[in-house]
C-alpha positions as CSV (number, residue, x, y, z in Angstrom):
1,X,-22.6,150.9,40.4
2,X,-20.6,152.1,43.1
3,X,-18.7,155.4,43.5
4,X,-15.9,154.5,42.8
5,X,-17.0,152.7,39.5
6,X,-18.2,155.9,38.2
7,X,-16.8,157.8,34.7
8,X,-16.3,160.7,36.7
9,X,-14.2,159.2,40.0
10,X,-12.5,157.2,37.3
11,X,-11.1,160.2,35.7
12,X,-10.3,161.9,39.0
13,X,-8.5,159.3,39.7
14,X,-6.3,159.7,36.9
15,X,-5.8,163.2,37.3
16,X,-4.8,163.0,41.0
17,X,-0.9,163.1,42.0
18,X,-0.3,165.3,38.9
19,X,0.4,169.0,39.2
20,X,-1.7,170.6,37.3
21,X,-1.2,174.1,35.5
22,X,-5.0,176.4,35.9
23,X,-5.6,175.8,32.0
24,X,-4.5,172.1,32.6
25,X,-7.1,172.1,36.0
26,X,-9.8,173.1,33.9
27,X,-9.3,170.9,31.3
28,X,-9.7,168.0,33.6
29,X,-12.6,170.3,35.3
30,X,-14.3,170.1,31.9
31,X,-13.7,166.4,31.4
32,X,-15.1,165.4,34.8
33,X,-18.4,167.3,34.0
34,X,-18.3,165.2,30.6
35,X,-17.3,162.1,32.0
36,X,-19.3,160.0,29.9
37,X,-18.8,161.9,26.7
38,X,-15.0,162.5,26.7
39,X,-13.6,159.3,25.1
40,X,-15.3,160.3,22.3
41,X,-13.9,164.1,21.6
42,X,-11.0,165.2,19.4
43,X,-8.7,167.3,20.9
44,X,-10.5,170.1,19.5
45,X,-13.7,169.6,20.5
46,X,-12.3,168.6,24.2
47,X,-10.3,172.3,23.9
48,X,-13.8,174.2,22.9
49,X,-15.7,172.5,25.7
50,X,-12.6,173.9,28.2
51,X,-12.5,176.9,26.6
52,X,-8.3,176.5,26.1
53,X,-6.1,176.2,23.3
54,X,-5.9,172.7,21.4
55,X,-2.2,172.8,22.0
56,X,-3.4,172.9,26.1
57,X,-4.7,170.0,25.2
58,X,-1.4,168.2,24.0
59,X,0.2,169.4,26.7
60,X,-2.2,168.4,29.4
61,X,-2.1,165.2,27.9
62,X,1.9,164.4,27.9
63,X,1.6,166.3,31.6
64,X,-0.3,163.0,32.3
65,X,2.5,160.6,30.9
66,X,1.1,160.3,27.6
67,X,2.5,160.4,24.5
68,X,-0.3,162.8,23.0
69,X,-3.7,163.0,23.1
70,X,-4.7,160.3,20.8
71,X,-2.7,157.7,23.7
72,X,-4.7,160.1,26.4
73,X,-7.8,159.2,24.2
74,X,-7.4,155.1,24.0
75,X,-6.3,155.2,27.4
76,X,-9.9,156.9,28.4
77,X,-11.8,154.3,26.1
78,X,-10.4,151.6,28.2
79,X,-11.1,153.0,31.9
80,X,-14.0,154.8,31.2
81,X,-16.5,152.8,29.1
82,X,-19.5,154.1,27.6
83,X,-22.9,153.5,29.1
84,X,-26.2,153.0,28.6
85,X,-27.7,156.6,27.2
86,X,-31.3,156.6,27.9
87,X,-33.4,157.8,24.6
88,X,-33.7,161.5,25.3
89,X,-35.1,161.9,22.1
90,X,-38.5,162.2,22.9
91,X,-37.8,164.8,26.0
92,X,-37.8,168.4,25.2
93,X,-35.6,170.8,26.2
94,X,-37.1,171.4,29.9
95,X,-37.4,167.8,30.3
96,X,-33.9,167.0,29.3
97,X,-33.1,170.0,32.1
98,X,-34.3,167.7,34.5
99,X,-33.0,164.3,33.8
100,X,-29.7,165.9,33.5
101,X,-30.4,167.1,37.2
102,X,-31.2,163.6,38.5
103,X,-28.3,162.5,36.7
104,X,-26.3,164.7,39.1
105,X,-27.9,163.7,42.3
106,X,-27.5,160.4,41.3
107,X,-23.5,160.6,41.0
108,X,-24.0,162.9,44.5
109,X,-25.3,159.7,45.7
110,X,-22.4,157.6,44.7
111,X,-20.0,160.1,46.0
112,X,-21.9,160.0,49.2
113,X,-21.6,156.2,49.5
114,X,-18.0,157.1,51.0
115,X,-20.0,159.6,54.3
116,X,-16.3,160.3,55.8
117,X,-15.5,163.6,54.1
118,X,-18.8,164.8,55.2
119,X,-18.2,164.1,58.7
120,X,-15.4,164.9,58.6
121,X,-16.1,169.0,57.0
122,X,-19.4,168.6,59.9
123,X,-17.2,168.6,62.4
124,X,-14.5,171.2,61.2
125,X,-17.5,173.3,60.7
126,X,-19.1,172.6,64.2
127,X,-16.1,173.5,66.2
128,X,-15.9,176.5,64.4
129,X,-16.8,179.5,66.8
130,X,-18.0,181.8,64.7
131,X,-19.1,180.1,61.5
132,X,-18.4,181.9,58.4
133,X,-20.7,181.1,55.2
134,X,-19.2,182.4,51.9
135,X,-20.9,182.7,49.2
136,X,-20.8,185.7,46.1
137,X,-23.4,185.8,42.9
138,X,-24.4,182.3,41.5
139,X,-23.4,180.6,45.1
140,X,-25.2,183.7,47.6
141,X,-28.5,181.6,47.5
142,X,-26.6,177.9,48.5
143,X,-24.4,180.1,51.0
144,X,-28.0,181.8,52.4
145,X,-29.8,178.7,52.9
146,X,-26.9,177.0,54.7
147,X,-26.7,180.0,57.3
148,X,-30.3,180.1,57.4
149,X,-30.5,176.8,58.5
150,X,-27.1,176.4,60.5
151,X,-28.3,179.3,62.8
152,X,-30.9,177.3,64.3
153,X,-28.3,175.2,65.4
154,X,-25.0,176.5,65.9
155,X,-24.7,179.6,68.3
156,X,-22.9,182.3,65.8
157,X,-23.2,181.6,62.3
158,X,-21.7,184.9,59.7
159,X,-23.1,185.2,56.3
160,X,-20.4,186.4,53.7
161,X,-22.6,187.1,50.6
162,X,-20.9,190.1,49.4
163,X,-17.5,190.8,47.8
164,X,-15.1,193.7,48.4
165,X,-13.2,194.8,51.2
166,X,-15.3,194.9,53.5
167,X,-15.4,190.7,53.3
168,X,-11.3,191.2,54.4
169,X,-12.9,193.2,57.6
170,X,-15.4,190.8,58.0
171,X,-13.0,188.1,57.9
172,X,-10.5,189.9,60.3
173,X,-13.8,190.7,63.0
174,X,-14.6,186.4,63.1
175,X,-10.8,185.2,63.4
176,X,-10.5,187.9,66.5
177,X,-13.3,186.7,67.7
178,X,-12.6,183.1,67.7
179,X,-13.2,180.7,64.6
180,X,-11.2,178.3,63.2
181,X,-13.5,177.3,59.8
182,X,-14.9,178.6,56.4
183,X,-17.1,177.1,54.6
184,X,-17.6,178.3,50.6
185,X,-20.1,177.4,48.1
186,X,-18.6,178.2,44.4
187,X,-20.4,177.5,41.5
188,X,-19.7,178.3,38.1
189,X,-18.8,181.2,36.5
190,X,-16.4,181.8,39.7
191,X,-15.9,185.1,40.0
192,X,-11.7,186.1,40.9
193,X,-13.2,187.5,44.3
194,X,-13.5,184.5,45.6
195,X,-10.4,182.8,45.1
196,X,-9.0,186.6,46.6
197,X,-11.3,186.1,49.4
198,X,-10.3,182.4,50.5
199,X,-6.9,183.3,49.5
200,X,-7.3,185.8,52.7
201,X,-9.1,183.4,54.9
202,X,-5.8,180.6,54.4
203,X,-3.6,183.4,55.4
204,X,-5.4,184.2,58.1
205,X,-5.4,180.7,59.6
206,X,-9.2,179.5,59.4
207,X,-9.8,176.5,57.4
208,X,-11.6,176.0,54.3
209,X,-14.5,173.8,53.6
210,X,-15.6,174.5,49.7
211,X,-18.7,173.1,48.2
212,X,-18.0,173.3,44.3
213,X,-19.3,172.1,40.7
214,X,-16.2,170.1,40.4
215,X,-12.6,168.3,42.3
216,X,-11.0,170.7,39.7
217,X,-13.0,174.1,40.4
218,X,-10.8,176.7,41.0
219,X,-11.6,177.0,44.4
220,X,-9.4,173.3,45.0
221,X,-6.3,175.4,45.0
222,X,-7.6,177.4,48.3
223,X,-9.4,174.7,49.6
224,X,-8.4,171.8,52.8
225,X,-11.7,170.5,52.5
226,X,-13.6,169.9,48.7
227,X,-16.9,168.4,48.3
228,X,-18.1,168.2,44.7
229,X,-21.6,168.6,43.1
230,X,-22.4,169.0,39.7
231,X,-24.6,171.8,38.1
232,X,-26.5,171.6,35.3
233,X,-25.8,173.2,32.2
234,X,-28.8,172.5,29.8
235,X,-30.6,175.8,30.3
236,X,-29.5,179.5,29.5
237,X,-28.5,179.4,33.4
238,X,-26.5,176.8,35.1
239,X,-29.3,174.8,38.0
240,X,-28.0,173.8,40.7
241,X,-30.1,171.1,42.6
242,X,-27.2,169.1,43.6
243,X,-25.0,171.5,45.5
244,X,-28.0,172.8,47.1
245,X,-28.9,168.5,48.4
246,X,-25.1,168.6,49.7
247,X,-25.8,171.8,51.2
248,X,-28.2,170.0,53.5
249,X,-26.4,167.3,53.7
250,X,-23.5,169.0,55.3
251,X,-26.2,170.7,57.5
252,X,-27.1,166.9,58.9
253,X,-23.1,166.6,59.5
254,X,-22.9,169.8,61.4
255,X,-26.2,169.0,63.8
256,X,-24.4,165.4,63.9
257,X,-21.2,167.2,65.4
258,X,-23.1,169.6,67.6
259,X,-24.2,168.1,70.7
260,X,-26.9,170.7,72.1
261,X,-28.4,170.8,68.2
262,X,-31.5,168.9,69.4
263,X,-32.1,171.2,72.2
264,X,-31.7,174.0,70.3
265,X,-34.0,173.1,67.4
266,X,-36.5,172.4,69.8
267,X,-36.2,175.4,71.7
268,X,-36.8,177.4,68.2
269,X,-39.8,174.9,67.9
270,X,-41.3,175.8,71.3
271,X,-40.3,179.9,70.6
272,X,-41.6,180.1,66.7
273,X,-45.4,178.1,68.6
274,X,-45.2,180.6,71.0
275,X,-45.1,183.6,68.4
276,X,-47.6,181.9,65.9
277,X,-44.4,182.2,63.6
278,X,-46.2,179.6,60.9
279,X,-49.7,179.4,60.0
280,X,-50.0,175.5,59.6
């Protein structure tokens, strides 16, 4: 199946060109997550999974051109079919974790079948002189890993894993001193600080790269550049294997637009030897 054959493109598809309220964006936030399961809800049960009213519901449905939900509904049944369901059944709980997981990388893959947005946010990112990294509470570990890794190759990379005013300063310092680009991992629950803080970064000209859970996270409102990932949700805390594979993904995209990222890697190479850095 291609990407574009997926439940979940399908249904971004027929969200895009509409202008979506917040309840309304996370509405179709929580149907993309459920792509496979959402023909198949009431209106209630598709307003407890969002988290809104049922009357949201309605409305996000006629906000769509329908007459209701039920025509929302039929309309669903027809362009996203159901599938094949493996038999979970004999899986317990930590198993079903993890086929939910490769269930995620596998629609990453799809998604990835199209490389341009990719290349296109590695070489925003690469021109960027400094690089910032955001990333606040679920996200700090993506947004770490990234500027762990993007250091080796890009000359100035700035690690924003920590909220408050001080980000604003931080912010103010990178723009002064030259760059162009943000990138943002967001991951569910997204805390307000975020939005605040790439609401700052738009207005203070850099452009925003986000790595998010969803096309409808939050962060889409803030963002010139989204690349979604799913989380999991099986477990008490949301995993996050996918974002973290597009994480490195876009790390390949950034070497790809750096021309000196070779040299550089193997310059660290020749260095960490020289130190005994590693023990194998």
């Amino acid at each position: 199946m291609s990407a574009s054959d997926s439940p979940a493109n399908r249904l971004q598809a027929l969200f895009e060109g509409h202008r979506l309220t917040p309840t309304q964006r996370r509405i179709a936030h929580s149907m993309v997550r459920r792509a496979a399961d959402v023909p198949f809800l009431s209106s209630v049960e598709l307003a407890e999974l969002a988290g809104v009213s049922q009357p949201s519901v309605t409305r996000f449905a006629v906000a769509l051109g329908f007459d209701g939900y039920p025509a929302l509904r039929r309309h669903l049944r027809e362009v996203v079919p159901a599938e094949p369901v493996a038999d979970n059944g004999a899986f317990n709980e930590y198993q079903q974790a993890v086929e939910a997981e490769i269930e995620n990388l596998r629609h990453l893959a799809e998604l990835l079948a199209d490389p341009a947005p990719v290349e296109r946010a590695g070489r925003v990112l690469a021109a960027s002189r400094p690089l910032l990294v955001l990333g606040l509470r679920a996200a700090a570990p993506q947004a770490f890993g990234f500027a762990y890794f993007a250091a080796k190759v890009h000359p100035d990379v700035r690690l924003l894993d920590e909220g408050g005013s001080m980000v604003q300063d931080r912010i103010d310092a990178a723009v002064r001193a030259g760059a162009s680009a943000l990138l943002c991992f967001a991951l569910p629950r997204h805390p307000r600080e975020v939005l605040d803080t790439l609401a700052y970064a738009r207005e203070a000209g850099l452009t925003i790269v986000a790595v998010a859970d969803s096309a409808f996270a939050p962060v889409a409102k803030y963002s010139d550049l989204l690349l979604p990932a799913a989380v999991g949700t099986g477990l008490a805390f949301d995993t996050a294997c996918a974002p973290m594979l597009l994480g490195r993904v876009l790390l390949e995209a950034l070497c790809d637009g750096l021309p000196d990222a070779q040299a550089r890697l193997e310059e660290f190479d020749a260095r960490a030897s020289a130190r005994g850095l590693f023990v194998e």
